[in-house]
C-alpha positions as a Markdown table, in Angstrom:
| # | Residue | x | y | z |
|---|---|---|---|---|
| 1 | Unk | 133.0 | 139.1 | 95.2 |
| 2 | Unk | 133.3 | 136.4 | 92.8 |
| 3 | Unk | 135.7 | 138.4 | 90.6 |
| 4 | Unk | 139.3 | 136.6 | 90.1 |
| 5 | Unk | 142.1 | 137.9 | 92.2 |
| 6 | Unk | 144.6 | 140.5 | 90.3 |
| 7 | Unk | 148.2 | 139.4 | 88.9 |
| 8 | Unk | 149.3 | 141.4 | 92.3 |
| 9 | Unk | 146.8 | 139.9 | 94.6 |
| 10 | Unk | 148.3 | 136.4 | 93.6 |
| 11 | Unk | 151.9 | 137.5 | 94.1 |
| 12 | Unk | 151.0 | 138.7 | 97.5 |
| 13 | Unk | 149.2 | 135.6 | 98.3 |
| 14 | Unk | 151.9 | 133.2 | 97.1 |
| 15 | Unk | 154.5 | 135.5 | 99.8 |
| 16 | Unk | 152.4 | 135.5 | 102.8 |
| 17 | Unk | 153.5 | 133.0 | 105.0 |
| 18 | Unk | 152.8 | 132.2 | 108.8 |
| 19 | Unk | 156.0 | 132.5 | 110.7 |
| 20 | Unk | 154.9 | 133.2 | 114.1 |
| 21 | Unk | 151.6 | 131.2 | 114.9 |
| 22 | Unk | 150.9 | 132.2 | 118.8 |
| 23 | Unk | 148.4 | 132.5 | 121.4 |
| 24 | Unk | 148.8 | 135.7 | 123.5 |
| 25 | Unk | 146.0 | 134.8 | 126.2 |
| 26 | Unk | 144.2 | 132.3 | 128.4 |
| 27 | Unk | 141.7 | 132.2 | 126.6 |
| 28 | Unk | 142.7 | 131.9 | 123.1 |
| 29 | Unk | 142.1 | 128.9 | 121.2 |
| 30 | Unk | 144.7 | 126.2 | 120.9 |
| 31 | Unk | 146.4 | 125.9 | 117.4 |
| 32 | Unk | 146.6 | 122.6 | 116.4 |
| 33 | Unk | 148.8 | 121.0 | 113.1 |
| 34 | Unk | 146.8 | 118.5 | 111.6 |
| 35 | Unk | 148.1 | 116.7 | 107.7 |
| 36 | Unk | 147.0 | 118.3 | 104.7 |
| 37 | Unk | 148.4 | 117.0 | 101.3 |
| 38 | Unk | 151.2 | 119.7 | 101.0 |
| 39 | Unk | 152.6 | 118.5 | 104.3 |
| 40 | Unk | 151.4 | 120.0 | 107.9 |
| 41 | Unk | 148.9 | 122.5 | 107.4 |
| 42 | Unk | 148.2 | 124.6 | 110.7 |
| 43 | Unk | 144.3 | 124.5 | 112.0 |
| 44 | Unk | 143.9 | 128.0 | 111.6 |
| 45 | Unk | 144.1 | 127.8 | 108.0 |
| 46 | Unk | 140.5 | 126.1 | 107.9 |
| 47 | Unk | 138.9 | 129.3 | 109.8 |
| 48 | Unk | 136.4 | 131.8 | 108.2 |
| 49 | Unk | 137.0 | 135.5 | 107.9 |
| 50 | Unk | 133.6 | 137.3 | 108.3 |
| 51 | Unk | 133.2 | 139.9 | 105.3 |
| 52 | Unk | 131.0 | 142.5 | 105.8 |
| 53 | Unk | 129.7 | 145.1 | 103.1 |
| 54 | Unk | 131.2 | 149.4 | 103.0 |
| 55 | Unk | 128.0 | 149.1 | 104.1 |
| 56 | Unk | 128.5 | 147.0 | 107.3 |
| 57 | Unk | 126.2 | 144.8 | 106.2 |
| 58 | Unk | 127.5 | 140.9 | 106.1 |
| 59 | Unk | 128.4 | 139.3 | 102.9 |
| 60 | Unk | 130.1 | 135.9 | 103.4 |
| 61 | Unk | 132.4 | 133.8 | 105.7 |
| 62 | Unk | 135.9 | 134.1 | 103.6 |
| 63 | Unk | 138.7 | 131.3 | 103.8 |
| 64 | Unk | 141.5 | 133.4 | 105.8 |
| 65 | Unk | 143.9 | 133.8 | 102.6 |
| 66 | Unk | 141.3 | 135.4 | 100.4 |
| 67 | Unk | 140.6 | 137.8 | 103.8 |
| 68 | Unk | 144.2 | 138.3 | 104.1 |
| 69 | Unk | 144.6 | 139.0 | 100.3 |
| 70 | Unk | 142.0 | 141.5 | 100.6 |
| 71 | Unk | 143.6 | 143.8 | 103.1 |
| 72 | Unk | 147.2 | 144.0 | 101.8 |
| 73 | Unk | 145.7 | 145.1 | 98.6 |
| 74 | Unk | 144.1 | 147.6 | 100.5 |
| 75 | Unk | 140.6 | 146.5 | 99.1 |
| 76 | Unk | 139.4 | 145.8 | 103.1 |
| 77 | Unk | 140.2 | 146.9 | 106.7 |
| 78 | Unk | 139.9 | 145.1 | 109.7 |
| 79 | Unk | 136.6 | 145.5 | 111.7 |
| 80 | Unk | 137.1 | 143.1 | 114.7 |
| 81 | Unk | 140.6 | 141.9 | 115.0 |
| 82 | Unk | 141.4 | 138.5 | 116.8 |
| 83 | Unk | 144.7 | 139.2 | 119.6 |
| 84 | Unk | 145.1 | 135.8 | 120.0 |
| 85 | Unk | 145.0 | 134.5 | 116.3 |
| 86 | Unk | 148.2 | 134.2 | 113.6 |
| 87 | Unk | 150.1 | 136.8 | 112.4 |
| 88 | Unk | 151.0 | 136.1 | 108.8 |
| 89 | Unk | 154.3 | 137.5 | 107.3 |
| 90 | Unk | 155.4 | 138.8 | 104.1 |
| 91 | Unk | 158.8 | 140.2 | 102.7 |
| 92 | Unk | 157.8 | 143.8 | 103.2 |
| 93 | Unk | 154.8 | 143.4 | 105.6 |
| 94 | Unk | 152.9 | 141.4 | 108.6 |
| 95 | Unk | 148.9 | 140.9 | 109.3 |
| 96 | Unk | 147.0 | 139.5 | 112.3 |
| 97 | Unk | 144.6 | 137.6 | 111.0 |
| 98 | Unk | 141.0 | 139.2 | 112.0 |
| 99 | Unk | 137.7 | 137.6 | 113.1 |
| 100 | Unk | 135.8 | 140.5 | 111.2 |
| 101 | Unk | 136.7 | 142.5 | 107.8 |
| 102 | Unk | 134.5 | 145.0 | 106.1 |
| 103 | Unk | 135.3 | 146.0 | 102.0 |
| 104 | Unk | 136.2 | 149.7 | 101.5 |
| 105 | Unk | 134.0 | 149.8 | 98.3 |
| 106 | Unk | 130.2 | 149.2 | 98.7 |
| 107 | Unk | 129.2 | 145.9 | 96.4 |
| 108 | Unk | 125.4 | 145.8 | 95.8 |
| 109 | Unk | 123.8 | 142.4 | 96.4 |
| 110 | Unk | 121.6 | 141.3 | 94.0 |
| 111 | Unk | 118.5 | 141.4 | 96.2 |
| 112 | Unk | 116.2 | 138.1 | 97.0 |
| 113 | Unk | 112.5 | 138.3 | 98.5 |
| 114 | Unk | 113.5 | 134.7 | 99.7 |
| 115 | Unk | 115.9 | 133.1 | 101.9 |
| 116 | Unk | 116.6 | 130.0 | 100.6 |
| 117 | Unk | 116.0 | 126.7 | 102.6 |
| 118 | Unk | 118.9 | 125.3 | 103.9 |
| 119 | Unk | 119.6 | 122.6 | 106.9 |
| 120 | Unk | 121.9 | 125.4 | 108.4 |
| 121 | Unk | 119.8 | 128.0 | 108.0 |
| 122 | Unk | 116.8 | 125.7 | 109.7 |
| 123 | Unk | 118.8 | 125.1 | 112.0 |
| 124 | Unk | 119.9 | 128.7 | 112.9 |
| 125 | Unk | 115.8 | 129.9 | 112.5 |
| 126 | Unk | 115.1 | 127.1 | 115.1 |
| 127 | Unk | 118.0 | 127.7 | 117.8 |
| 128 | Unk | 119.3 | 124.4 | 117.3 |
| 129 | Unk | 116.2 | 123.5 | 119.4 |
| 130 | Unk | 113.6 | 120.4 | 118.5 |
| 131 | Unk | 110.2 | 122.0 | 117.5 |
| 132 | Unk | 108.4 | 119.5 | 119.5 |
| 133 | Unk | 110.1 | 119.2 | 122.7 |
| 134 | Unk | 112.6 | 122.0 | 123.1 |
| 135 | Unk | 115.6 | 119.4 | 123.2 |
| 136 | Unk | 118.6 | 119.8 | 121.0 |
| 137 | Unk | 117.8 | 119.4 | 117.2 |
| 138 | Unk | 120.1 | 116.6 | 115.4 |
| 139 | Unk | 117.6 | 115.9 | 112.3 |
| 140 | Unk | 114.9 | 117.8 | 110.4 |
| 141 | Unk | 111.7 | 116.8 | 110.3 |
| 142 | Unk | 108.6 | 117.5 | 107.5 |
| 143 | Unk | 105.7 | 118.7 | 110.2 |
| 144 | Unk | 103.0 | 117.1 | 107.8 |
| 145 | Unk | 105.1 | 114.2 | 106.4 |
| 146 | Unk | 106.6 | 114.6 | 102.8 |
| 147 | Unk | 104.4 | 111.2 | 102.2 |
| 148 | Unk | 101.2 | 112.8 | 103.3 |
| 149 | Unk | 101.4 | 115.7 | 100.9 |
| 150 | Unk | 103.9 | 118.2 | 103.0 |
| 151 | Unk | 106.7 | 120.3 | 101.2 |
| 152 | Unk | 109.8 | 121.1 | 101.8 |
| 153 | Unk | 109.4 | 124.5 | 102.8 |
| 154 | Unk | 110.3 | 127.0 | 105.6 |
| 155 | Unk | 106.5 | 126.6 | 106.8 |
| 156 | Unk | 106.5 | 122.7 | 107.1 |
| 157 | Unk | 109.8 | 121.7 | 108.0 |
| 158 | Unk | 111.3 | 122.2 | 111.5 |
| 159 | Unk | 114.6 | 121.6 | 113.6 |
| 160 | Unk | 114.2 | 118.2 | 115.2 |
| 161 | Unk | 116.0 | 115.8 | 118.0 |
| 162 | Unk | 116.4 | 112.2 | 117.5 |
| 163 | Unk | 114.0 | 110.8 | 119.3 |
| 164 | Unk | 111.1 | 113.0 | 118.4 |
| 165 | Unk | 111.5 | 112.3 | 114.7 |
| 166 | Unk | 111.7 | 108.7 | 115.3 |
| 167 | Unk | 108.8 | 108.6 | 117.1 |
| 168 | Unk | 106.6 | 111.0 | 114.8 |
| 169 | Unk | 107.4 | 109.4 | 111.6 |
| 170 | Unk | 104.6 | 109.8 | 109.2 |
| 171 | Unk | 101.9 | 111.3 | 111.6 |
| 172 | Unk | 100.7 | 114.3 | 111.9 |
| 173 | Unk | 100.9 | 116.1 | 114.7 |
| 174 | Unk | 97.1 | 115.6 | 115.2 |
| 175 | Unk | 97.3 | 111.9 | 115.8 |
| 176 | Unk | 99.8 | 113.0 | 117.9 |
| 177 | Unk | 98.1 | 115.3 | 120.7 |
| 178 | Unk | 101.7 | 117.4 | 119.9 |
| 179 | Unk | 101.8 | 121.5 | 118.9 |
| 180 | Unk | 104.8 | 123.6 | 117.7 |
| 181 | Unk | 106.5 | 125.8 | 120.1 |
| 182 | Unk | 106.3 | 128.8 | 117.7 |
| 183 | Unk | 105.3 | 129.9 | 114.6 |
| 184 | Unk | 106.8 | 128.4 | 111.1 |
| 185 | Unk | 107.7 | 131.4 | 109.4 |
| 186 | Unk | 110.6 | 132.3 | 106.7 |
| 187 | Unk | 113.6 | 134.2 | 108.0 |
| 188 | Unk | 114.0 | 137.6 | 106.8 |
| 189 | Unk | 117.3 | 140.2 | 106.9 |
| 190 | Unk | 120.6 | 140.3 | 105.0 |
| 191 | Unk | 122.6 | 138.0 | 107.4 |
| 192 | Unk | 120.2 | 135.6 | 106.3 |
| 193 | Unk | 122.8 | 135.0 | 103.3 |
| 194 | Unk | 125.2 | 134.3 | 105.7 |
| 195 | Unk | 123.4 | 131.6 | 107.9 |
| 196 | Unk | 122.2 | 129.9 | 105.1 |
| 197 | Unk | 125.4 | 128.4 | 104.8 |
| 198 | Unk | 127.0 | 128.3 | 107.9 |
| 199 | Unk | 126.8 | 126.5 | 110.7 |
| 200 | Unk | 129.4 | 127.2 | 112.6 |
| 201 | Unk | 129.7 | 130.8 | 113.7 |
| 202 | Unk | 132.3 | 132.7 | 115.4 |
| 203 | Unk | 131.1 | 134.2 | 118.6 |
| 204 | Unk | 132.6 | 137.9 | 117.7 |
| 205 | Unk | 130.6 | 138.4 | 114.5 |
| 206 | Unk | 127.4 | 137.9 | 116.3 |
| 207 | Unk | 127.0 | 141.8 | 116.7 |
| 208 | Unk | 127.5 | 141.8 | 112.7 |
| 209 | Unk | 124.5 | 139.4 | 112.0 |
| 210 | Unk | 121.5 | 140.8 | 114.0 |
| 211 | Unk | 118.8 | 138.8 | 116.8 |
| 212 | Unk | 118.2 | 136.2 | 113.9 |
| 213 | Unk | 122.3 | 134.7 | 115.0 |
| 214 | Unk | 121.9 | 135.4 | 118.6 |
């Protein structure tokens, strides 16, 4: 997916242009225009595309262009497509930018045993929700403290609020009289790749990413 875009993909990105930006329900997002350096630069711009595999299986959040590029080439369709988003325009054609896409060509992923360890992907294992008392997790804490000989690792670190990290600082949980609220394990599952590196999801790819995004 990292491959660079054809002479023809860039022509078509450079012609696609929003030039009807609306929302066609109640309950469609507002669509603000906040500066960027090229001048105005609509909000919508700044949303992720969900790409999912031939296989339906997800890939990566795109930038919309790249999503956009993607289908007029005819290299993607649209999976789950957004009524109330943009609809970009072209000399010769028009697309409604979609929540979901999925590649017409399977891509193999190079496969890992191990999900890497990211805040976002803590976060996402932990449902936002403080280890110790079930509040909502601002911070990450080291269960046995980093100073007392813990790693950084899926099994000793944990979603945290404020006010429980502050007041656990180096202890163990021991000294404490405190226990978990579930097990430390590693995630597991191909939408894994996904959460590691976002935080932010769109409610309609949920169904794409499995009970670990729910």
């Amino acid at each position: 997916m990292k491959n660079r875009p054809s002479a023809n993909e860039k022509r078509t990105h450079r012609q696609l242009v929003p030039t009807d930006v609306r929302s066609r329900g109640s309950g469609a997002p507002p669509l603000h225009v906040c500066p960027g350096n090229g001048g105005d630069v609509p909000a919508w711009v700044k949303r992720r595309v969900l790409l999912l595999n031939a296989t339906y299986e997800p890939l990566t959040a795109l930038p919309v262009r790249r999503a956009v590029v993607l289908l007029v080439c005819d290299k993607a369709d649209a999976v789950h497509a957004d009524p109330d988003g943009p609809v970009l325009h072209s000399a010769e054609s028009q697309v409604s930018v979609p929540s979901v896409i999925r590649l017409r060509t399977f891509v193999r992923v190079p496969y890992r045993a191990r999900i890497p360890m990211t805040r976002a992907a803590l976060m996402h294992r932990d449902r936002f929700r403080c280890a110790y008392c079930g509040g909502k997790a601002e911070t990450i804490d080291h269960v046995v403290p980093r100073s007392r000989g813990g790693e950084h690792s899926w099994e000793n670190c944990v979603a945290s609020c404020a006010p429980c990290n502050h007041r656990k600082a180096d202890r163990l949980l021991g000294e404490l009289g405190w226990t978990l609220r579930a097990a430390l394990v590693p995630p597991s599952g191909p939408h894994w790749r996904l959460l590691a590196s976002t935080t932010e999801l769109d409610p309609t790819w949920l169904r794409y990413l499995g009970e670990g995004a729910a």
